[in-house]
Backbone bond lengths (Angstrom), bond angles and torsions (degrees), N, CA, C in turn:
res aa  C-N    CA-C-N  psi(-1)  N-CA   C-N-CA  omega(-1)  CA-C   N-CA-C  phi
1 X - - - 1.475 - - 1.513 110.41 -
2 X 1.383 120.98 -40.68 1.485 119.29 -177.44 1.430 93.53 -62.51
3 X 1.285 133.04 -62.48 1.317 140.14 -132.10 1.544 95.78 -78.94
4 X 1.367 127.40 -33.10 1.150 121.25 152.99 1.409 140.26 -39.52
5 X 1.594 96.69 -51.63 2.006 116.59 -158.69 1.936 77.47 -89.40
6 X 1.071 115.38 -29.29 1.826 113.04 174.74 1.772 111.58 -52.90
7 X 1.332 121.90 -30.57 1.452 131.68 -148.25 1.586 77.38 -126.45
8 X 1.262 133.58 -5.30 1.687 95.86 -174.62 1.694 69.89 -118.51
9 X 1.624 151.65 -7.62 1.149 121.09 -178.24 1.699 100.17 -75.58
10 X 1.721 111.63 -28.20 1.544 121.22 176.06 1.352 121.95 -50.18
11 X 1.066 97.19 -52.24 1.992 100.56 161.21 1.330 114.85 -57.40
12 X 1.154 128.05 -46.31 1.592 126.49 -158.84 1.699 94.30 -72.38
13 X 1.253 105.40 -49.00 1.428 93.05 -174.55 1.504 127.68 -99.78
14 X 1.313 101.74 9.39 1.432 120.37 156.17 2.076 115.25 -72.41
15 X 1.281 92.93 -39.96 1.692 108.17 170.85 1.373 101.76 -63.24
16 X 1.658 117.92 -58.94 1.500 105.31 -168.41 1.607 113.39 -58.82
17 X 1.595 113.63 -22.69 1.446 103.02 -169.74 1.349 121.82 -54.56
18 X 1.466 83.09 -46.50 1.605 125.29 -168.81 1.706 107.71 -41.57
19 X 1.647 109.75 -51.69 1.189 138.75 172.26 1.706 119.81 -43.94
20 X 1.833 90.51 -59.36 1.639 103.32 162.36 1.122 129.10 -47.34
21 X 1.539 121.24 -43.42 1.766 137.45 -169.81 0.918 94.89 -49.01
22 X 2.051 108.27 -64.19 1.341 132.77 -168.31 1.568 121.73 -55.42
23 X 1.234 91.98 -23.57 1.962 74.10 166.75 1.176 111.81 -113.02
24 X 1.041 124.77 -31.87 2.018 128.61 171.30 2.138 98.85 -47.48
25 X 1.100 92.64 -47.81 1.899 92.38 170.92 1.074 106.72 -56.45
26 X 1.653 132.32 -71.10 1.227 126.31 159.74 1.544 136.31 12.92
27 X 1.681 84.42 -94.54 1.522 114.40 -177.29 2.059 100.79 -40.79
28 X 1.340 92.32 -48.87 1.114 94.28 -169.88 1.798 129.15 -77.65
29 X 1.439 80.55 -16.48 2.030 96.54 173.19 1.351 78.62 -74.06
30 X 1.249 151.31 -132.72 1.401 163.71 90.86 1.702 102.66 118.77
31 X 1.581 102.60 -32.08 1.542 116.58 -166.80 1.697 112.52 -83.50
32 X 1.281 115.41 -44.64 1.480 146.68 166.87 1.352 136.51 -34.60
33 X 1.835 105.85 -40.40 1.045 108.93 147.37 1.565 137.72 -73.06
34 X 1.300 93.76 -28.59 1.913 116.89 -173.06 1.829 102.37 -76.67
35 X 1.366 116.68 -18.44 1.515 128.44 163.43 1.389 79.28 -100.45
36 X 0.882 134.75 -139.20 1.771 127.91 -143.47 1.745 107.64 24.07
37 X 0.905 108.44 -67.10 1.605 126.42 -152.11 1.557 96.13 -61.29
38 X 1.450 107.60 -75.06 1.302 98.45 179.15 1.176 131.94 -46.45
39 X 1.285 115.36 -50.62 2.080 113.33 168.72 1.514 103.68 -45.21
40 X 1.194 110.80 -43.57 2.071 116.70 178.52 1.546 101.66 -49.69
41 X 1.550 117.15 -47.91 1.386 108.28 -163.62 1.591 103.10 -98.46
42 X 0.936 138.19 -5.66 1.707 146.94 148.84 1.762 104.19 -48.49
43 X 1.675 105.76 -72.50 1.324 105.48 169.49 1.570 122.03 -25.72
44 X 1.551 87.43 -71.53 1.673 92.67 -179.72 1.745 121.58 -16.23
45 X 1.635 88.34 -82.61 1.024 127.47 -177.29 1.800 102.85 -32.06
46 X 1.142 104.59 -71.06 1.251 100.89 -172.51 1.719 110.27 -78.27
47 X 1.090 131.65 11.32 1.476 141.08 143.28 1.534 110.98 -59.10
48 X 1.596 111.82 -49.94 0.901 104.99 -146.16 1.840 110.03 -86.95
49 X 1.730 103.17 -26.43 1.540 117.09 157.88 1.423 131.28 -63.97
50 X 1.824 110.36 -19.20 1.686 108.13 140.95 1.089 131.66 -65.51
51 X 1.103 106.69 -22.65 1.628 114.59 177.45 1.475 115.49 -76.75
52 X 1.409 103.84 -35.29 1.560 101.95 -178.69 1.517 115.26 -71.13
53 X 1.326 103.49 -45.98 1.225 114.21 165.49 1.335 143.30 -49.14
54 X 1.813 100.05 -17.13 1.619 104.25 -175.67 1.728 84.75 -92.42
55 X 1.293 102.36 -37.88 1.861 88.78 -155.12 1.756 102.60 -89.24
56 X 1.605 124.10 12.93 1.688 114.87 160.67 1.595 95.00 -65.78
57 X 1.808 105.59 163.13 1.037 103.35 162.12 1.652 123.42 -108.34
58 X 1.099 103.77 114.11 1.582 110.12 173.22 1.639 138.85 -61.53
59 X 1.224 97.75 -13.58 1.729 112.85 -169.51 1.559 96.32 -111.81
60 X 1.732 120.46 113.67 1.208 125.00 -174.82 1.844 107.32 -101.28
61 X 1.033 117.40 102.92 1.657 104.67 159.61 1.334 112.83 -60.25
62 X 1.536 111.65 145.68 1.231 131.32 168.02 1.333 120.17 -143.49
63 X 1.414 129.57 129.39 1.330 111.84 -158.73 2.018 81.44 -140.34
64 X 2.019 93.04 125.37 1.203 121.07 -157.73 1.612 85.82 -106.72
65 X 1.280 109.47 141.79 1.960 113.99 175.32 1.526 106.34 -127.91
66 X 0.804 141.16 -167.30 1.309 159.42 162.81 1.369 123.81 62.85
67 X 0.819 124.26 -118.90 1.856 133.61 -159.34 1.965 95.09 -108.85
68 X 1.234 89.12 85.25 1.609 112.43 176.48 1.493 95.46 -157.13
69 X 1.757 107.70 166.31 1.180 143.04 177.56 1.566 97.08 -45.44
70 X 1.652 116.73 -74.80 1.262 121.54 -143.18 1.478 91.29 -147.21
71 X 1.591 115.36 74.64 1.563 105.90 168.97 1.613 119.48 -40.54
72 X 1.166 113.98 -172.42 1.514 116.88 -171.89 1.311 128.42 143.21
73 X 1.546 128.42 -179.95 1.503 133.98 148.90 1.393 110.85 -97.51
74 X 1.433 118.99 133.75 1.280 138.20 162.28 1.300 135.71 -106.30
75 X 1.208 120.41 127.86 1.688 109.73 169.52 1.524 129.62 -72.09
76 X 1.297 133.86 92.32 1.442 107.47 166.13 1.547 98.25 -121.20
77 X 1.822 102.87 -160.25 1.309 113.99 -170.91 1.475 97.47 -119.34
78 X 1.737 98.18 169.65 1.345 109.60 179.33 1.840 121.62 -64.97
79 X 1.233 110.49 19.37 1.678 120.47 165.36 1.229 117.32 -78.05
80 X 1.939 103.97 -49.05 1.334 130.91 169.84 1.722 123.52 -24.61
81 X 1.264 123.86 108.88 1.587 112.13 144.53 1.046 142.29 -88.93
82 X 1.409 118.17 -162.08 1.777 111.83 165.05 0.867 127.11 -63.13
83 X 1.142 130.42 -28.76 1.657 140.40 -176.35 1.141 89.77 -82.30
84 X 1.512 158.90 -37.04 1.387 146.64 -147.32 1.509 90.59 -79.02
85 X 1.498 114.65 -58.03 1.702 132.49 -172.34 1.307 110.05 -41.54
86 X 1.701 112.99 -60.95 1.476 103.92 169.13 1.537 130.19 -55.81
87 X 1.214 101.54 -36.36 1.325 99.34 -177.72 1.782 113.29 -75.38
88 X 1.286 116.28 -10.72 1.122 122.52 156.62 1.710 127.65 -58.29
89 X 1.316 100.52 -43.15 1.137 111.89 -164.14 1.621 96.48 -94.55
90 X 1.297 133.09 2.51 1.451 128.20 153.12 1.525 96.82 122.60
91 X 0.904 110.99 2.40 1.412 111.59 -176.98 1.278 157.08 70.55
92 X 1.256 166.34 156.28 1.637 140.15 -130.13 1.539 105.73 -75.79
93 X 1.669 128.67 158.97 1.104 125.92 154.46 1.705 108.71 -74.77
94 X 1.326 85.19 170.10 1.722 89.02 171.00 1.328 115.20 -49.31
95 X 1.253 118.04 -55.69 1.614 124.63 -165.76 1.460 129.41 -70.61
96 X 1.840 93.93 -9.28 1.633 115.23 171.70 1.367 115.69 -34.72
97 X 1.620 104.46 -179.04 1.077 122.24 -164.95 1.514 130.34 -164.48
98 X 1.345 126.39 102.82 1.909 98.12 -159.61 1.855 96.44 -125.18
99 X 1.266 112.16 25.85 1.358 108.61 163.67 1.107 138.71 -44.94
100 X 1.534 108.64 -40.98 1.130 118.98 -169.84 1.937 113.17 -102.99
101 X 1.342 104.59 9.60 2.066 122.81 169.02 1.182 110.40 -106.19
102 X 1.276 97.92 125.88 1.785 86.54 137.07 1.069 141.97 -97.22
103 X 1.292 122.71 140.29 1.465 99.84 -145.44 1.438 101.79 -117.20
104 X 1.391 120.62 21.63 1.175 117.40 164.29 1.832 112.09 -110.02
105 X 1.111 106.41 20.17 1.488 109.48 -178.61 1.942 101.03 -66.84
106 X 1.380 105.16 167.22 1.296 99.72 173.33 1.820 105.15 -103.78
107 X 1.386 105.69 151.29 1.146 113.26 -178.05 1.423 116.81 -80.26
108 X 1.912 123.50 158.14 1.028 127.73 -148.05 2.010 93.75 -132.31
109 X 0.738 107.99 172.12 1.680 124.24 -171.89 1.871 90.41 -95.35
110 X 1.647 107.43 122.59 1.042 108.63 -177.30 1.479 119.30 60.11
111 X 1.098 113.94 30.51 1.454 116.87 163.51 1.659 127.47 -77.42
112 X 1.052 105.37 164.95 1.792 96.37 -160.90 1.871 82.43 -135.82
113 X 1.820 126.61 109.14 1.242 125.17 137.58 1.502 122.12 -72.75
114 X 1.294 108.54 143.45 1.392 106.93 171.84 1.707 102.08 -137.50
115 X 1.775 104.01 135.65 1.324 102.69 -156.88 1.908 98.65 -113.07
116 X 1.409 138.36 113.43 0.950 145.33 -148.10 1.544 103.76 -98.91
117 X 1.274 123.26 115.71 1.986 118.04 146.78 1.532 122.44 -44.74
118 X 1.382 95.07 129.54 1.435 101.80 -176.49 1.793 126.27 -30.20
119 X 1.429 96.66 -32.39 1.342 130.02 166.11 1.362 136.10 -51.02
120 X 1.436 99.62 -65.59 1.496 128.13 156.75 1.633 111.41 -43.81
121 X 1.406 102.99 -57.79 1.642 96.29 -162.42 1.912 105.74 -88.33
122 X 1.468 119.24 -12.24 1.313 110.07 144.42 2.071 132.99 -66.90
123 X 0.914 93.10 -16.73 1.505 111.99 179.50 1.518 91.88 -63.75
124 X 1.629 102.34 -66.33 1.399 112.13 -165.35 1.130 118.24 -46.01
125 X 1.773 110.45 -61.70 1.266 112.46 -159.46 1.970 107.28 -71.07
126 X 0.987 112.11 -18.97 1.376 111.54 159.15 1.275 135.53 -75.20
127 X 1.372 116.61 -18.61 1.531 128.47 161.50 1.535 102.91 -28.51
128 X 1.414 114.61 142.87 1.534 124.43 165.21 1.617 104.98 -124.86
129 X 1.163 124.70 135.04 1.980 142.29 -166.07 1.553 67.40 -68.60
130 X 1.423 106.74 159.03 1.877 126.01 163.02 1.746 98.62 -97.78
131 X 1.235 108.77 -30.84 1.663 120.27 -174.01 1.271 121.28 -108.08
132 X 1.398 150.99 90.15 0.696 149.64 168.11 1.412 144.56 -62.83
133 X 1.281 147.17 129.17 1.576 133.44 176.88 1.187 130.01 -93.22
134 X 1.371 171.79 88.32 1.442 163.72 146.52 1.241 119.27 -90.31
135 X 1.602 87.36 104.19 1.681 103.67 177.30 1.729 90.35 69.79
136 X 1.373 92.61 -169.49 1.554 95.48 -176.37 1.641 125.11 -84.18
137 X 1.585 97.41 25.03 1.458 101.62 171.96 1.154 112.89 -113.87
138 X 1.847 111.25 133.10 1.733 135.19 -164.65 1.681 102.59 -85.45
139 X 0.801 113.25 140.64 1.936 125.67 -178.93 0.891 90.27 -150.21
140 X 1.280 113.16 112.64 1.670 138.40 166.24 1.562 117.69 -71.97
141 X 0.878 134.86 175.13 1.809 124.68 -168.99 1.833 101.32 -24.52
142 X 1.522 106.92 76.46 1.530 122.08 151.38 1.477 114.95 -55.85
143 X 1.358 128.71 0.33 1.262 110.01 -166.13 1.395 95.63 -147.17
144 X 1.804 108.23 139.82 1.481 110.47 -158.27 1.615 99.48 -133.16
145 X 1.334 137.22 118.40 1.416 128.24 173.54 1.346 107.75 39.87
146 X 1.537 92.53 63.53 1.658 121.81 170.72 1.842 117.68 43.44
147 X 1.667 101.34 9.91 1.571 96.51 163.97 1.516 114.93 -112.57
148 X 1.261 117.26 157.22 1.817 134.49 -179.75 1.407 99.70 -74.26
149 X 1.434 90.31 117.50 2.037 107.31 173.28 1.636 103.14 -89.94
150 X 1.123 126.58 18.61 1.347 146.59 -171.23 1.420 122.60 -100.88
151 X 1.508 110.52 70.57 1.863 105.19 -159.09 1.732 98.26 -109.16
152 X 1.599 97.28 -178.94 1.486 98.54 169.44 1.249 132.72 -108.43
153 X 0.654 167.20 87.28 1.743 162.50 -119.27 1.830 96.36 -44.01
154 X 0.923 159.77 -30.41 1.524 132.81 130.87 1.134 124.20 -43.17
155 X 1.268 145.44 -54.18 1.670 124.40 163.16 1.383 123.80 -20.73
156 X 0.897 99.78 -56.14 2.067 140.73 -152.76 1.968 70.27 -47.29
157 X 1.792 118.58 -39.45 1.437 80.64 -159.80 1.828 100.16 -138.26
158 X 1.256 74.88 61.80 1.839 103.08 -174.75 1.762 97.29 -124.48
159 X 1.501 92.80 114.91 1.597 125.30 -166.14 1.821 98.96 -44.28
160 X 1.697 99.09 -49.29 1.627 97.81 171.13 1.031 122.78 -65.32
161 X 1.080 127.33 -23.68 1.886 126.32 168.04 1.334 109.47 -65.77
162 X 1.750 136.37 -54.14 0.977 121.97 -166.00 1.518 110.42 -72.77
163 X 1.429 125.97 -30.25 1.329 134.27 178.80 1.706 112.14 -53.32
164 X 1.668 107.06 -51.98 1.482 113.53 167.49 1.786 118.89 -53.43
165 X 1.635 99.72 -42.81 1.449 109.32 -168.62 2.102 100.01 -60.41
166 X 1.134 106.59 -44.83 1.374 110.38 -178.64 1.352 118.65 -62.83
167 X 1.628 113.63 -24.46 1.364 98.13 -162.21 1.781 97.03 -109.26
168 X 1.430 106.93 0.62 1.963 96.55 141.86 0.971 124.40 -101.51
169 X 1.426 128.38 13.84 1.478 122.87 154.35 1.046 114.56 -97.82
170 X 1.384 132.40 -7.99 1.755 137.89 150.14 1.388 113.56 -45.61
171 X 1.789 110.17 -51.60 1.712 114.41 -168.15 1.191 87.87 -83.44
172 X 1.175 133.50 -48.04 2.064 114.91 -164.41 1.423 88.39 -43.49
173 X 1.558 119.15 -56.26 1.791 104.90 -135.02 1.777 73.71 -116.35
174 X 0.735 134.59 111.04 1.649 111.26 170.76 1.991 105.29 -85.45
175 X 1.011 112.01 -18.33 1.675 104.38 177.17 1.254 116.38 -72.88
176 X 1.530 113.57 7.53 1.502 108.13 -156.39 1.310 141.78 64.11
177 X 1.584 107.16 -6.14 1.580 101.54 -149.70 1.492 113.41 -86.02
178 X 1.543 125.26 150.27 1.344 130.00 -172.22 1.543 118.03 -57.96
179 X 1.441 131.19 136.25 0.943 117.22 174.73 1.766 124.28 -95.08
180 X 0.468 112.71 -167.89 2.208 109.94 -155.53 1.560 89.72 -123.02
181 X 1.281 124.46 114.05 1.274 125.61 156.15 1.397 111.07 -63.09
182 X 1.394 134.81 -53.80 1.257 136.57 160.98 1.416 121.35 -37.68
183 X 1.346 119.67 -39.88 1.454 97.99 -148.70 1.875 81.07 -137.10
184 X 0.994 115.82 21.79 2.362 111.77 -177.84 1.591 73.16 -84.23
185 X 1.391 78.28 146.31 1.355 118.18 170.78 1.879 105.52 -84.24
186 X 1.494 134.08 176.60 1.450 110.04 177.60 1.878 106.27 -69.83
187 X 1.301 95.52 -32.29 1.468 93.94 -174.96 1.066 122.87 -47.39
188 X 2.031 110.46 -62.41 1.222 129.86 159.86 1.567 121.68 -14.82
189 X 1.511 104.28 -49.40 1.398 113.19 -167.70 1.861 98.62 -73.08
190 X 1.009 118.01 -60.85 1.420 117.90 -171.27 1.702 119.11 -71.29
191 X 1.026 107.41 27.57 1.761 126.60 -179.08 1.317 81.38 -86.66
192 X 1.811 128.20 -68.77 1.574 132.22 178.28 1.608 119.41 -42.32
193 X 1.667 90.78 133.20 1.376 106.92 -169.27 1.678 116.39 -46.14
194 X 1.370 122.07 101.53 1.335 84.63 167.54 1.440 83.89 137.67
195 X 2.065 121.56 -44.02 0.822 133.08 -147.34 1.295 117.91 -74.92
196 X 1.670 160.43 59.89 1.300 148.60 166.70 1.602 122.87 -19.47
197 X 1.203 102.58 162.71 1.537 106.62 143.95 1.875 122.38 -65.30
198 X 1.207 129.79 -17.93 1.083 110.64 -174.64 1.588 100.61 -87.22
199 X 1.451 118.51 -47.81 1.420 124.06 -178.29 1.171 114.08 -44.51
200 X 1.648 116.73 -52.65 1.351 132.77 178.69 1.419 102.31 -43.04
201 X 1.120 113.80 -94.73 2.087 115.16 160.51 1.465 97.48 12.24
202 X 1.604 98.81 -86.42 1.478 97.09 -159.36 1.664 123.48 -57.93
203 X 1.118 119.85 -3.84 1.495 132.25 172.75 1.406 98.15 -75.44
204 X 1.188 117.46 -82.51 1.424 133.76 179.59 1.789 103.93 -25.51
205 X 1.156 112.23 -61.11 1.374 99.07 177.78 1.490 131.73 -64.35
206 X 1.616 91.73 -38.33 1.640 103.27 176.58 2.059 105.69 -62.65
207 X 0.819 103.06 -36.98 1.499 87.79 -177.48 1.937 100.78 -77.81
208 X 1.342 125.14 -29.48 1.403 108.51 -176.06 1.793 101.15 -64.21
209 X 1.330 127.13 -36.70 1.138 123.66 -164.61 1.514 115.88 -65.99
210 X 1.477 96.66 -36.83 1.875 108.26 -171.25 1.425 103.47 -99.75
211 X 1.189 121.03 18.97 1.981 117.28 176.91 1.517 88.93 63.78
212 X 1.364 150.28 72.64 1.201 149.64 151.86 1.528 93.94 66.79
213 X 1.566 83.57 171.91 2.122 116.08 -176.74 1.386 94.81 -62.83
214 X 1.742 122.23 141.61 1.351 109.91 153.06 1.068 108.02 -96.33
215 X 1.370 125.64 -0.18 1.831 131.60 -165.08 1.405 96.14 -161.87
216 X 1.496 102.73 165.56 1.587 106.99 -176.60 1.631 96.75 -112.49
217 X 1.370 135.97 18.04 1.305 133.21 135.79 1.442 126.45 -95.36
218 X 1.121 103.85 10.29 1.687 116.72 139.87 1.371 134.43 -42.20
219 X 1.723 98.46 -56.89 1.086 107.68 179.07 2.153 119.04 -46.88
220 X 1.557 101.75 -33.32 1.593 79.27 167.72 1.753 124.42 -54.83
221 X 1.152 106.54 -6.57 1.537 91.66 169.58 1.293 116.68 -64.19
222 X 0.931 109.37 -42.11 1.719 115.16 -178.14 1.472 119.70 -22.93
223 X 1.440 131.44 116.16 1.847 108.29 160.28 1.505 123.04 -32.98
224 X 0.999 118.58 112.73 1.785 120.35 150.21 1.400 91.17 102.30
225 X 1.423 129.93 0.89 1.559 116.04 179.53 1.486 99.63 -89.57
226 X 1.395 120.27 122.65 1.362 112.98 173.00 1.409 114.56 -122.74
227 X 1.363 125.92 -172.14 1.591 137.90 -153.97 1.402 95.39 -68.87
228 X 1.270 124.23 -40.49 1.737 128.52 -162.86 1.516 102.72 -97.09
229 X 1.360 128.15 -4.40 1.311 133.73 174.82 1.505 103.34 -101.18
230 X 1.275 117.57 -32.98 1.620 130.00 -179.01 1.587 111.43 -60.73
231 X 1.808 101.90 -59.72 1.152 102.80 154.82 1.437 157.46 21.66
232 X 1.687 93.37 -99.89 1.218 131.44 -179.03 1.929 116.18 -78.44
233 X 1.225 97.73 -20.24 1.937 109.94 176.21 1.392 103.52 -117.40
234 X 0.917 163.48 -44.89 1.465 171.84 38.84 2.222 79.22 124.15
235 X 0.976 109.91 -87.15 1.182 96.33 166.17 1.480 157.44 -60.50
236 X 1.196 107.43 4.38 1.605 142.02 160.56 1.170 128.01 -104.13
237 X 1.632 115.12 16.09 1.668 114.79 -168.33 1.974 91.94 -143.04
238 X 1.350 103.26 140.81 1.976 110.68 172.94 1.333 111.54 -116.30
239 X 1.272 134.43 -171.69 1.149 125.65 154.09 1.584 107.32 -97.09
């Protein structure tokens, strides 16, 4: 009887082994692909950041002008600043100038420095536009003995504005004398405060169209002549 229940406990736990193999094999068939995959998607991955890497572009043109050693185009990379460029290009003349750079900005692909004489970049920054823009209305030489003919309808009635406004319509015309809607020449016309070449135009035409001014509050017909521009010339203009 032992030697029996001995050989059937041998089976039983000969079965359970059997059982164990069978799933530890398992686990492990089953495991192999799921490691496959990931090293596959690691690979990838890092395939795919050589790739990015070959096709960024690394080599930056920069093309440096002005008051340097050795203007030109240069190659650097996106580490590169402004100061790297100049110093590429041989570096400032005496008469240079870097007020107006920064020169620690980082550099850009196809970038254009331009290096200014002390001279140059006072010229500049004093430059005044002859044409001006606000909003979508054009003012042709807006600017008269270096002041803005460009006010806001509060100026328009600020004692110092009209005092200024008079005393550049003194130097345009210094005789005072009235100008002729009929008969100003374009020049004539833009002597008046206020007056451009484009406005002027539009006078000039408006009187060819209507057989001349019958009145000099006519002139609000005009494009772009308005009540606060009328104003201010209204007494400097005849028929």
């Amino acid at each position: 009887m032992i030697s029996k229940i001995s050989l059937k406990h041998k089976i039983i736990i000969f079965i359970i082994f059997l059982i164990i193999i069978s799933v530890i094999a398992g686990k492990i068939y089953f495991a192999k692909p799921v490691s496959a995959s990931s090293e596959d998607t690691i690979e990838l991955k890092a395939s795919a950041k050589e790739e990015k890497q070959t096709t960024e572009k690394t080599d930056y043109k920069v093309d440096i002008k002005g008051a340097v050693a050795s203007p030109g185009v240069y190659t650097a990379d996106a580490s590169n600043i402004v100061n790297d460029i100049i110093n590429m290009a041989g570096g400032l003349n005496s008469n240079a100038t870097t007020q107006n750079l920064n020169l620690s900005k980082k550099i850009q692909d196809e970038m254009v420095i331009i290096i200014y004489t002390e001279e140059e970049l006072r010229n500049k920054t004093s430059q005044i536009d002859e044409v001006c823009f606000n909003n979508n209305l054009d003012i042709s030489q807006c600017v008269l003995n270096r002041q803005s003919l460009v006010v806001s309808e509060s100026s328009q009635t600020d004692p110092k504005f009209e005092e200024s406004s008079q005393n550049n319509l003194n130097e345009t015309n210094p005789q005072n004398t009235k100008v002729s809607l009929n008969k100003a020449t374009l020049e004539e016309l833009m002597t008046l405060n206020g007056i451009g070449e484009a406005k002027a135009k539009s006078i000039i035409a408006y009187r060819e169209e209507n057989q001349g001014f019958k009145s000099v509050d006519e002139l609000l017909n005009v494009s772009g002549i308005k009540e606060a521009l009328f104003a201010k010339i209204k007494d400097n203009i005849t028929l």
